[in-house]
DSSP file (Angstrom, degrees, kcal/mol; ACC not computed):
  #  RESIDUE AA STRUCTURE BP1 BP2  ACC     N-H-->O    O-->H-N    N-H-->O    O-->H-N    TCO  KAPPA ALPHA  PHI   PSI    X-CA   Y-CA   Z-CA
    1    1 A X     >        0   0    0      0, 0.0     4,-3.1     0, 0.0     3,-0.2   0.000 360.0 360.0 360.0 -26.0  -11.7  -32.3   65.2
    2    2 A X  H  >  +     0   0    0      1,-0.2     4,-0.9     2,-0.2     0, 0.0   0.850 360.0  53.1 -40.7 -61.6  -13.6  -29.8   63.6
    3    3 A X  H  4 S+     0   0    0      2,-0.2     4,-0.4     1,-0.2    -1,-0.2   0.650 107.6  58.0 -75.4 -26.4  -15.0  -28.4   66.8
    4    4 A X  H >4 S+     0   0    0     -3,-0.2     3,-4.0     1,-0.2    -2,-0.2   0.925 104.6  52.9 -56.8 -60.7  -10.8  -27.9   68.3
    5    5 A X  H 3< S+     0   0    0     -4,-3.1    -2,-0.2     1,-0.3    -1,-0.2   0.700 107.7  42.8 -71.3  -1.6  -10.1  -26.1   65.8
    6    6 A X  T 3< S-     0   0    0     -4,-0.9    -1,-0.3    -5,-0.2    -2,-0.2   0.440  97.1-159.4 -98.4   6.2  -12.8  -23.4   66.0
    7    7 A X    <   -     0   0    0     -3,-4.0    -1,-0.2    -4,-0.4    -2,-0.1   0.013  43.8 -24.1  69.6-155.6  -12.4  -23.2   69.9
    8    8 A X  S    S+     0   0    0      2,-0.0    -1,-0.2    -4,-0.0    -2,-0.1   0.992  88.9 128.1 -72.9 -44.9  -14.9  -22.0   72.6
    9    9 A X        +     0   0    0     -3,-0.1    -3,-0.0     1,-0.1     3,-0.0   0.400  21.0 152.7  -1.7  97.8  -16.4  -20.1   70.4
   10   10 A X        +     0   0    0      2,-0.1    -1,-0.1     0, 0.0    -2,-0.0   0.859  55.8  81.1-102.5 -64.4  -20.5  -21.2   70.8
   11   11 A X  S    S-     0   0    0      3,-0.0     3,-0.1     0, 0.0     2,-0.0  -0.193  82.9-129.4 -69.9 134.0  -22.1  -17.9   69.7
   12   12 A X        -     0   0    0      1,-0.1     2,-0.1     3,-0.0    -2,-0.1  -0.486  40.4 -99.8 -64.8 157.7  -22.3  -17.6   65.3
   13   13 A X        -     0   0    0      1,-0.1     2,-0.2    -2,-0.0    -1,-0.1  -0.461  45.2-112.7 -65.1 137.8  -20.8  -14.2   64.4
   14   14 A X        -     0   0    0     -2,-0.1     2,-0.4     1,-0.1    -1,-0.1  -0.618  44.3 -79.5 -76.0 169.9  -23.8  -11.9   63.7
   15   15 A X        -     0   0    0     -2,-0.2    -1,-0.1     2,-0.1    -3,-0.0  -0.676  25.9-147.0 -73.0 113.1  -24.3  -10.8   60.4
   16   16 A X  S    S+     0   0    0     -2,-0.4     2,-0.3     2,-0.0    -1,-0.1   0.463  78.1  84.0 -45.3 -27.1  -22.5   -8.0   58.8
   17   17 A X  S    S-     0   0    0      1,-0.0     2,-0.2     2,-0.0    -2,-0.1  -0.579  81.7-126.9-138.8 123.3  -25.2   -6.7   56.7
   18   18 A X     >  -     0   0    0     -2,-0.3     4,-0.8     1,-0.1    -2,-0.0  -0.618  19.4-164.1 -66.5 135.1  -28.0   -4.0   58.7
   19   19 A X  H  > S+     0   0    0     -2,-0.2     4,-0.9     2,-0.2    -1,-0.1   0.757  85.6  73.4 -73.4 -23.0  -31.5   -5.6   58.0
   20   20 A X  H  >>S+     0   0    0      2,-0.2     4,-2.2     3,-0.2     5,-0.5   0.861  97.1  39.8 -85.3 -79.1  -32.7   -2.6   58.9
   21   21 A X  H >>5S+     0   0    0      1,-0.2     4,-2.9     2,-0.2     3,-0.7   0.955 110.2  57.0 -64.6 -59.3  -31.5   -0.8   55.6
   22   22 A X  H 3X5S+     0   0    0     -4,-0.8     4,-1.4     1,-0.3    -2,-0.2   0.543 107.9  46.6 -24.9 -29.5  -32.4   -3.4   53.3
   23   23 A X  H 3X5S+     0   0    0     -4,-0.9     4,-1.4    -3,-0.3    -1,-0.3   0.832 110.4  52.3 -80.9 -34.6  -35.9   -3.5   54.3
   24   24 A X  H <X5S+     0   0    0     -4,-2.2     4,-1.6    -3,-0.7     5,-0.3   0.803 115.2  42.5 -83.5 -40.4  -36.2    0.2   54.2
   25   25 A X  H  X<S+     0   0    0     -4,-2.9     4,-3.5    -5,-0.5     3,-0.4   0.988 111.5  54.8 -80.5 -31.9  -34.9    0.1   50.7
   26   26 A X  H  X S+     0   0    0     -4,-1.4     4,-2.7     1,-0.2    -2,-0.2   0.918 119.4  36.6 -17.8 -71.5  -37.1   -3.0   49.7
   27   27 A X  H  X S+     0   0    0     -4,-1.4     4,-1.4     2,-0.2    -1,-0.2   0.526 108.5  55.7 -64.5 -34.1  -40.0   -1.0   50.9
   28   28 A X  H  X S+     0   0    0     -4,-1.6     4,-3.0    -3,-0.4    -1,-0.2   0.828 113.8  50.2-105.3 -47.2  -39.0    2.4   49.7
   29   29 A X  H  X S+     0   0    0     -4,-3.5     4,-2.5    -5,-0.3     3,-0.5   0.961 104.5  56.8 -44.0 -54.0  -38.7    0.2   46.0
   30   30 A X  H >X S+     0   0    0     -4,-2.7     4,-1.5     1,-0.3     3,-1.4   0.958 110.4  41.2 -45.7 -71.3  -41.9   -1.1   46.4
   31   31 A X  H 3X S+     0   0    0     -4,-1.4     4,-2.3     1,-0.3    -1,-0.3   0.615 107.9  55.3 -61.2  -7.3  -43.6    2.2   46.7
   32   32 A X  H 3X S+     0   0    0     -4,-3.0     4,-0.9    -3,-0.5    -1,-0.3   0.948 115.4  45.6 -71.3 -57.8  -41.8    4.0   44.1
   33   33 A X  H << S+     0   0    0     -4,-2.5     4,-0.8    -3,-1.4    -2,-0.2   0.795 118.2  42.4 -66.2 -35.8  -43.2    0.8   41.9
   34   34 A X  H >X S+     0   0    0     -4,-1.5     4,-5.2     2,-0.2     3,-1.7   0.971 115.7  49.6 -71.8 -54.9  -46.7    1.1   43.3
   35   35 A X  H >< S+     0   0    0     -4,-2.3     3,-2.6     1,-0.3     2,-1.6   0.808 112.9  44.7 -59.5 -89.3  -46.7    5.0   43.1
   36   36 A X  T 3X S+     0   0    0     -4,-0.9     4,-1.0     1,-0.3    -1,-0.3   0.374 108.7  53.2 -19.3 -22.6  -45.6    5.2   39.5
   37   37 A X  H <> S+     0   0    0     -3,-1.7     4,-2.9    -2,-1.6    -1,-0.3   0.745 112.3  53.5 -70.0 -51.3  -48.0    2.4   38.1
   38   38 A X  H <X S+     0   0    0     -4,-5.2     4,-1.4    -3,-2.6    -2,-0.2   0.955 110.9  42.6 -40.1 -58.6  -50.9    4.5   39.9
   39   39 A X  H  > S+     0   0    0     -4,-0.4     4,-3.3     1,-0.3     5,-0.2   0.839 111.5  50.5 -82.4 -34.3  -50.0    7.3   38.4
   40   40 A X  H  X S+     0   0    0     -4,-1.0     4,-2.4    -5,-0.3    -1,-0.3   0.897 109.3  55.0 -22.2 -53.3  -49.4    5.7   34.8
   41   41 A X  H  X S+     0   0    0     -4,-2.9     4,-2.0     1,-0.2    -2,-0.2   0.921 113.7  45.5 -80.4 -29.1  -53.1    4.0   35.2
   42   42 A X  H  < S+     0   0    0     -4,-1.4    -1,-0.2     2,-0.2    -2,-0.2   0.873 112.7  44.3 -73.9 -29.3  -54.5    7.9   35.8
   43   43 A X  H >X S+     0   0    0     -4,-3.3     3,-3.1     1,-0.2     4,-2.2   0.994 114.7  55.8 -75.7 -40.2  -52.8    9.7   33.2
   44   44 A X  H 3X S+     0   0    0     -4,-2.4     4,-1.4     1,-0.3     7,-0.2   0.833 110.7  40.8 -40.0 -57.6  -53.8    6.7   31.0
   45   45 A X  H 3< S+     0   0    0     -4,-2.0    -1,-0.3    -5,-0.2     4,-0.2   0.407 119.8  45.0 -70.1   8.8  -57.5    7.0   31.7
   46   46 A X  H <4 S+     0   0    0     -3,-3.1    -2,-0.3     2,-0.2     3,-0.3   0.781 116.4  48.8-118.5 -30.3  -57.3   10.8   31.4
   47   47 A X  H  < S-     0   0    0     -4,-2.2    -2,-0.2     1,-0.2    -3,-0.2   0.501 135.2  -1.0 -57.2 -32.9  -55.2   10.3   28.2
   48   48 A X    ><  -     0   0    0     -4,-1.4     3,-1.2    -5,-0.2     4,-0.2  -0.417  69.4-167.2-163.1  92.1  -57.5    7.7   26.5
   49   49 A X  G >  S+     0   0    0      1,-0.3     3,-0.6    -3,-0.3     4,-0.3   0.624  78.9  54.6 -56.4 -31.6  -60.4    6.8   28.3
   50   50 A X  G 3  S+     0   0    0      1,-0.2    -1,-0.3     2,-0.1     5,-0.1   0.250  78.8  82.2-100.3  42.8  -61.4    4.3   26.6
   51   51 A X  G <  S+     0   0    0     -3,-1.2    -1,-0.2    -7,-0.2    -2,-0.2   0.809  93.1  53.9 -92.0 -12.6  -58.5    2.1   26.5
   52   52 A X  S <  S+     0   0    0     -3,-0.6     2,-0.3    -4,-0.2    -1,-0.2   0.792  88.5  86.2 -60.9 -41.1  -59.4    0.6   30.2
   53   53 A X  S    S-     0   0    0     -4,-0.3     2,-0.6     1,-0.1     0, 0.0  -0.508  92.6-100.0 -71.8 137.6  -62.6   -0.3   29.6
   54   54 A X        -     0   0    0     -2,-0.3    -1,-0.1     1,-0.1     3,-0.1  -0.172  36.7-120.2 -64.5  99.5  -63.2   -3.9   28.0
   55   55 A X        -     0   0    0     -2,-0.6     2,-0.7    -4,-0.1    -1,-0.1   0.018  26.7-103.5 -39.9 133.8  -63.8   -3.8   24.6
   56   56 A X        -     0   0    0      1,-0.0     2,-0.2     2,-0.0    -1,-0.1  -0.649  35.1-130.2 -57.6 111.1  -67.4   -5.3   23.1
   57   57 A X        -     0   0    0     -2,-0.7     2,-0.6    -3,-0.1    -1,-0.0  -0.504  25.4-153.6 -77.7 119.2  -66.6   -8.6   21.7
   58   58 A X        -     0   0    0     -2,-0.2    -1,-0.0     0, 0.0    -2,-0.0  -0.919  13.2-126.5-120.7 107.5  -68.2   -8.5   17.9
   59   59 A X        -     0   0    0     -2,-0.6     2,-0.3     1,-0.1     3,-0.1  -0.509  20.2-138.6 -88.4 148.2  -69.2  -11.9   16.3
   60   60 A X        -     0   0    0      1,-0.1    -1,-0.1     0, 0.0     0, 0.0  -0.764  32.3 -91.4-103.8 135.4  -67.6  -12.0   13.1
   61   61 A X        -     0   0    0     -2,-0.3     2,-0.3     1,-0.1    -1,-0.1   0.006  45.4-106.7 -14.9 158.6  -70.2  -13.6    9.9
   62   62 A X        -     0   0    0      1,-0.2    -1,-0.1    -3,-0.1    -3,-0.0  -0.871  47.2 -78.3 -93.3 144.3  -70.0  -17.0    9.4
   63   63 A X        -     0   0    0     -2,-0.3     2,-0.4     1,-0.1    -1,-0.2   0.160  39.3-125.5 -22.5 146.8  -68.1  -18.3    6.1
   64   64 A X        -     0   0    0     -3,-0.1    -1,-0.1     3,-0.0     3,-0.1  -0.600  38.8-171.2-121.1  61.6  -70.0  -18.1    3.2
   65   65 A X        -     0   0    0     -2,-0.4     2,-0.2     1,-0.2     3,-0.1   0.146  29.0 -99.9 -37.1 130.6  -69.7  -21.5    2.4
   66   66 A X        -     0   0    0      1,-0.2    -1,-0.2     2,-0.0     3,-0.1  -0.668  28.5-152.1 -84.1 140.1  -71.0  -23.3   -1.4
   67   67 A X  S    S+     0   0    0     -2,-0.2    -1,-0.2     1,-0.2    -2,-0.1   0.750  86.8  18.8 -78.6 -37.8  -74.3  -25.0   -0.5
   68   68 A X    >>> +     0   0    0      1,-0.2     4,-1.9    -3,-0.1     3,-1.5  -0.195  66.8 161.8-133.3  60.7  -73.6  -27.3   -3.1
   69   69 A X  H 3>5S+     0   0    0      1,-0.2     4,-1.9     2,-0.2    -1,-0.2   0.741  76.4  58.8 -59.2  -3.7  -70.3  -27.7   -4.4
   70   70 A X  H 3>5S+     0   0    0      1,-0.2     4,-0.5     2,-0.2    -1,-0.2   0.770 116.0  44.4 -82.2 -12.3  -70.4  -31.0   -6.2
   71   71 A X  H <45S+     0   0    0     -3,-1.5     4,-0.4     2,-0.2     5,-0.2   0.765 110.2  49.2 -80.3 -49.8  -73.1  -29.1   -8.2
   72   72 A X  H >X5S+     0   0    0     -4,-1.9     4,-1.6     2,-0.2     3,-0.7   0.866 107.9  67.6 -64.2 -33.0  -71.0  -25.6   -8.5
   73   73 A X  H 3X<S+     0   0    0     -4,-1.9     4,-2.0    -5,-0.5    -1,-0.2   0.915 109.9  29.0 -43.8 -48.4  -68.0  -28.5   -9.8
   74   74 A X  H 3X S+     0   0    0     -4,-0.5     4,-0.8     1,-0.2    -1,-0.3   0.314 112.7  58.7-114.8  25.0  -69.8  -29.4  -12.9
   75   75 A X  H <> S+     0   0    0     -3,-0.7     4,-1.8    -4,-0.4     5,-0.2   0.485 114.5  45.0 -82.6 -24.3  -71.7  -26.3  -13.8
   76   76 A X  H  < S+     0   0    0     -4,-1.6     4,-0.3    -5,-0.2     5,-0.3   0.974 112.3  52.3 -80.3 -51.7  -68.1  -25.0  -13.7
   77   77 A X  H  X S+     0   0    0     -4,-2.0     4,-4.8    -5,-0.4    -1,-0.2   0.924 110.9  47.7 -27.1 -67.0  -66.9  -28.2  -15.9
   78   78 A X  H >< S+     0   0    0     -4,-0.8     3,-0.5     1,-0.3     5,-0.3   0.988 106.5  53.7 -78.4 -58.6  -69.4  -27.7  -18.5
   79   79 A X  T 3< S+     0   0    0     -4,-1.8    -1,-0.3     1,-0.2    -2,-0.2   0.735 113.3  47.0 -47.9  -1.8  -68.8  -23.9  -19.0
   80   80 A X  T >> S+     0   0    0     -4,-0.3     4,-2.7    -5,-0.2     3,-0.7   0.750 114.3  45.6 -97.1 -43.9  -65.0  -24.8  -19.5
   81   81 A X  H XX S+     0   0    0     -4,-4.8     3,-3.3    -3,-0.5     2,-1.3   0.811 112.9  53.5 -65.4 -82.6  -65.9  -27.6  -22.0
   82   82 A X  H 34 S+     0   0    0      1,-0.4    -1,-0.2    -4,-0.2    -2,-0.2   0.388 107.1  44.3  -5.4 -26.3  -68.1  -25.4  -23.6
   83   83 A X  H X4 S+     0   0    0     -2,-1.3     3,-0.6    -3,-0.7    -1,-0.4   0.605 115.0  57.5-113.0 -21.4  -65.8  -22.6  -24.1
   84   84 A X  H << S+     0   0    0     -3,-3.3    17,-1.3    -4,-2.7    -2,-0.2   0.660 113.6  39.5 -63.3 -24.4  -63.0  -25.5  -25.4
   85   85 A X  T 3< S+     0   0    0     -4,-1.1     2,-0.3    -5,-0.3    15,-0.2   0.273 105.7  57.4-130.9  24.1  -65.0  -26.6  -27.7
   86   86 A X  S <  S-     0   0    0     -3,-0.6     2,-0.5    -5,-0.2    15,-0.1  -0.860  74.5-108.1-128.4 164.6  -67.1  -23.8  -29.6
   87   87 A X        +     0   0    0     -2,-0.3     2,-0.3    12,-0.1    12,-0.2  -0.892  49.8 134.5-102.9 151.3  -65.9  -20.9  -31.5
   88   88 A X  E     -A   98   0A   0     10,-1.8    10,-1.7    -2,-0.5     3,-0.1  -0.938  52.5 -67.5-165.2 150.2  -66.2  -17.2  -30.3
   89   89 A X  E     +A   97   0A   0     -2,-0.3     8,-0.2     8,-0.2     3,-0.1  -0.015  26.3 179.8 -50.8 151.7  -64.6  -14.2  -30.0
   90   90 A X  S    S-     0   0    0      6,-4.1     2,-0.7     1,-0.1     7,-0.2   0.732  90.4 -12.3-104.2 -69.0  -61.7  -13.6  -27.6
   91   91 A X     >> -     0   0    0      1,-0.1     5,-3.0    -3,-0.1     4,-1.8  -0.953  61.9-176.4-143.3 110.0  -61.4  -10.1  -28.6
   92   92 A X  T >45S+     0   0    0     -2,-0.7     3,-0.7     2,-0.2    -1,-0.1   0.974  87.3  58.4 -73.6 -42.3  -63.2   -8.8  -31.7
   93   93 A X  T 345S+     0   0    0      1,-0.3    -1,-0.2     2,-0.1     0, 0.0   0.768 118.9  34.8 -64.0 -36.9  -61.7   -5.2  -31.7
   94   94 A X  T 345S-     0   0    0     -3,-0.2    -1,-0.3     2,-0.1    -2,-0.2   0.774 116.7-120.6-101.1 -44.7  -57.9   -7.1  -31.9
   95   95 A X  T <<5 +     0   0    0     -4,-1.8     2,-0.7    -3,-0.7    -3,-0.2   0.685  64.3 143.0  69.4  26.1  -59.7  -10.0  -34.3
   96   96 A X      < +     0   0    0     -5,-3.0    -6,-4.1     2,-0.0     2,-0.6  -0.660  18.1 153.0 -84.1 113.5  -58.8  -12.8  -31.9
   97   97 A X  E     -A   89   0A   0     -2,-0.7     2,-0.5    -8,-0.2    -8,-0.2  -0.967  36.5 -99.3-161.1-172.0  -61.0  -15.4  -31.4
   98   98 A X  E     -A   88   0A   0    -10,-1.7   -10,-1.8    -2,-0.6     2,-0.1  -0.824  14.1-159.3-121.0 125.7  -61.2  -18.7  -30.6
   99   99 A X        -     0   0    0     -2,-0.5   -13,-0.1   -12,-0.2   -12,-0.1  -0.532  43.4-103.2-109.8 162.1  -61.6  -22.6  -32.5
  100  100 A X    >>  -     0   0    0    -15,-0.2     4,-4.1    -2,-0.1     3,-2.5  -0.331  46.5-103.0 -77.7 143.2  -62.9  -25.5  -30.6
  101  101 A X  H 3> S+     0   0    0    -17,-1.3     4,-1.7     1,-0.3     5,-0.3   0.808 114.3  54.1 -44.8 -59.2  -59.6  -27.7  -29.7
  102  102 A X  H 34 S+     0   0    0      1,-0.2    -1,-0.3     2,-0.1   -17,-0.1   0.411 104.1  56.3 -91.0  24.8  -59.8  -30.6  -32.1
  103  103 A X  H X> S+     0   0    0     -3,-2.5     4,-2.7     2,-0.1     3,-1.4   0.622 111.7  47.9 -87.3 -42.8  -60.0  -28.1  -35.2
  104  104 A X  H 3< S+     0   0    0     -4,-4.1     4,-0.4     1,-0.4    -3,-0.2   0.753 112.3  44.1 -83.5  -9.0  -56.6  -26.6  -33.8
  105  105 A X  T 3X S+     0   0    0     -4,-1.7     4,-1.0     2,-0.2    -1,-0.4   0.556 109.7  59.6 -97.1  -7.6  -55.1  -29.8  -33.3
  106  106 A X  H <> S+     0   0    0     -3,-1.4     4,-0.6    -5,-0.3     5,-0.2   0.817 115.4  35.3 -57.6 -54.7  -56.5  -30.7  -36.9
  107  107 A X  H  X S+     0   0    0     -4,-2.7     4,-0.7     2,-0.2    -2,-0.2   0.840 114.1  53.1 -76.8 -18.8  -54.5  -27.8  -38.4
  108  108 A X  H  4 S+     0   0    0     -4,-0.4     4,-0.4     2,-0.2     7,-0.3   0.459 112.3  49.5-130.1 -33.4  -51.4  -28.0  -36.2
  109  109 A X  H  < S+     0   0    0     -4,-1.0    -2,-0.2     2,-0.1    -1,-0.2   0.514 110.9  50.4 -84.8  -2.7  -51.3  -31.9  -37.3
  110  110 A X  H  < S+     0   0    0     -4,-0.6    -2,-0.2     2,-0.1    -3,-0.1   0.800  97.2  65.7 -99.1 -41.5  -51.7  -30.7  -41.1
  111  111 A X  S >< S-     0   0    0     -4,-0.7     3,-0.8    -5,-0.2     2,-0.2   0.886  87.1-177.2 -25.2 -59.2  -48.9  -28.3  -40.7
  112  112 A X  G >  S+     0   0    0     -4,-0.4     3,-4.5     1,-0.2    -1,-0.2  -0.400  73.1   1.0  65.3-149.1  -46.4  -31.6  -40.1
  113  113 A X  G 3  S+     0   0    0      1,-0.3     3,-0.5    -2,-0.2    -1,-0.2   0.736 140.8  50.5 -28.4 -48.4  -42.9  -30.6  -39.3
  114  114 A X  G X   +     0   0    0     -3,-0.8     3,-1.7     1,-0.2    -1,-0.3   0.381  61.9 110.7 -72.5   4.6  -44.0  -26.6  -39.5
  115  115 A X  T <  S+     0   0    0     -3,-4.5    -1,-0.2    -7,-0.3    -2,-0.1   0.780  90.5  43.7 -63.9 -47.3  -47.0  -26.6  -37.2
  116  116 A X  T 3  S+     0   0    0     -3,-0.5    -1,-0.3    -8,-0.1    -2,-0.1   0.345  80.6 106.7 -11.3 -63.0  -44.2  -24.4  -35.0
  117  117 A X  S <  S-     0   0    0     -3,-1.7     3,-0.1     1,-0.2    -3,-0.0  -0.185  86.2 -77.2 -43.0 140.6  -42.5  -22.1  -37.1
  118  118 A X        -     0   0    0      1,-0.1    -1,-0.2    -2,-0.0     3,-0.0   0.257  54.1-100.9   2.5 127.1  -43.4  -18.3  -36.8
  119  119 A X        -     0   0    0     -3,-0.1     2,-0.6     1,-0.1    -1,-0.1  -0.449  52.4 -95.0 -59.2 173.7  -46.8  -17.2  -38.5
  120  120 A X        -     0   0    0     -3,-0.1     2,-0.6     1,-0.0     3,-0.1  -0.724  39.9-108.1 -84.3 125.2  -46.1  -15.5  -41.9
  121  121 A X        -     0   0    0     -2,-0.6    -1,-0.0     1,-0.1    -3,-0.0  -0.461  36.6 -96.2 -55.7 109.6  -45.8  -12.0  -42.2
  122  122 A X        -     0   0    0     -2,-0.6    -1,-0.1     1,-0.1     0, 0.0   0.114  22.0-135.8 -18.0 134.9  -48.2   -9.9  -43.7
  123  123 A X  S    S+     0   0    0      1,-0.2    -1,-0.1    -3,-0.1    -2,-0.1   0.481  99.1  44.7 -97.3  -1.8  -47.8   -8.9  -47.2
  124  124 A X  S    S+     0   0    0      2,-0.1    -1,-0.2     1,-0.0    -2,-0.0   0.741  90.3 100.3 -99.2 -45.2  -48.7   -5.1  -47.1
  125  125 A X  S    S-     0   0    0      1,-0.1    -1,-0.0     2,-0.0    -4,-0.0   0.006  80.7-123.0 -69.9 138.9  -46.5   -4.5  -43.9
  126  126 A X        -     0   0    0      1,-0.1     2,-0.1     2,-0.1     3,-0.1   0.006  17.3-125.6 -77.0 155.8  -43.3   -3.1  -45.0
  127  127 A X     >  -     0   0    0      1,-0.1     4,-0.5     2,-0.0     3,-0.4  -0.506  22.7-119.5 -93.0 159.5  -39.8   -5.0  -44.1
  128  128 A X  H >> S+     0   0    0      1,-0.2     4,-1.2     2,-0.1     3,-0.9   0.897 112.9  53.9 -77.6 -26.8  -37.2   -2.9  -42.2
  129  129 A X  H 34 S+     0   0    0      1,-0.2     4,-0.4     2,-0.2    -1,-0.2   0.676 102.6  58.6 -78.9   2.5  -34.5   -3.3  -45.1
  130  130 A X  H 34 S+     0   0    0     -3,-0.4    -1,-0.2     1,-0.1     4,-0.2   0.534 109.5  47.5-104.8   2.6  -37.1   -2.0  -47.7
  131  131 A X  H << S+     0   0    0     -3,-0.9    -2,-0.2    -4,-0.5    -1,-0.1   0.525  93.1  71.2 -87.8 -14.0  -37.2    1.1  -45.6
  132  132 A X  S  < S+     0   0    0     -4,-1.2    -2,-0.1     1,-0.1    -3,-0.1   0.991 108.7  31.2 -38.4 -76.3  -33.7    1.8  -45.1
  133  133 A X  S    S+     0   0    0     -4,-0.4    -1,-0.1     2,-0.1    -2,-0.1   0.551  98.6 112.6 -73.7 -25.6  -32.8    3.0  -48.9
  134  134 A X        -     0   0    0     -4,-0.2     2,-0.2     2,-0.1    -3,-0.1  -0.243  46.0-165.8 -66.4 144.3  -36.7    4.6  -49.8
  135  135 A X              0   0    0      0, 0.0    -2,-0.1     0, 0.0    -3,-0.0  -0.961 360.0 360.0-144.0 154.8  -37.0    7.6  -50.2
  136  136 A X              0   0    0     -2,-0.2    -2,-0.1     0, 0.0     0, 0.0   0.219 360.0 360.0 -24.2 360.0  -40.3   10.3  -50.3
């Protein structure tokens, strides 16, 4: 029934739409794209020349890798036991230094209950409440 109801009608309608103009604006795009890229890539090489050219590829060192670490491991070991377990200055200028690990747990177990507490204050340095009331 399809074919009643559109009649004699053989020939399709042409197409509304000019090809004619669409190709010409197609075309007209394209060279607007072309020209404008051109002229981009000239000012670009006249603007920084060398930003076209391919950069020299630069081998970076190789890692500087321990030859021996299981060797670097316990050099590293003993100088830590070694400093755990001797005395020496931390800072002489200050009077810090430093007791081997089982004298400080020797003293810190001799302490008992106080091993904890605050140090004790120096007996020349002056208290703030005995400075209050002095006077010159």
């Amino acid at each position: 029934m399809p074919n009643e109801e559109m009649g004699s009608r053989i020939v399709p309608e042409p197409p509304s739409v000019a090809t004619g103009i669409v190709i010409a604006a197609t075309a007209g795009f394209l060279t607007f794209v072309a020209l404008s890229m051109a002229g981009l890539f000239i000012y670009l090489r006249s603007a920084a020349p060398g930003a076209v050219t391919r950069a020299v590829e630069q081998r970076f060192p190789e890692p500087a890798l321990q030859k021996n670490p299981q060797e670097d491991l316990k050099r590293y070991e003993r100088e830590q036991r070694a400093a755990l377990s001797t005395y020496g200055w931390v800072d002489r200028s200050k009077g810090l230094a430093r007791i081997p690990i089982e004298e400080a747990m020797r003293i810190i177990a001799a302490k008992g209950e106080h091993a904890y507490d605050p140090p004790d204050q120096p007996a020349s340095a002056p208290r703030p409440a005995d400075t209050v009331g002095a006077r010159p």
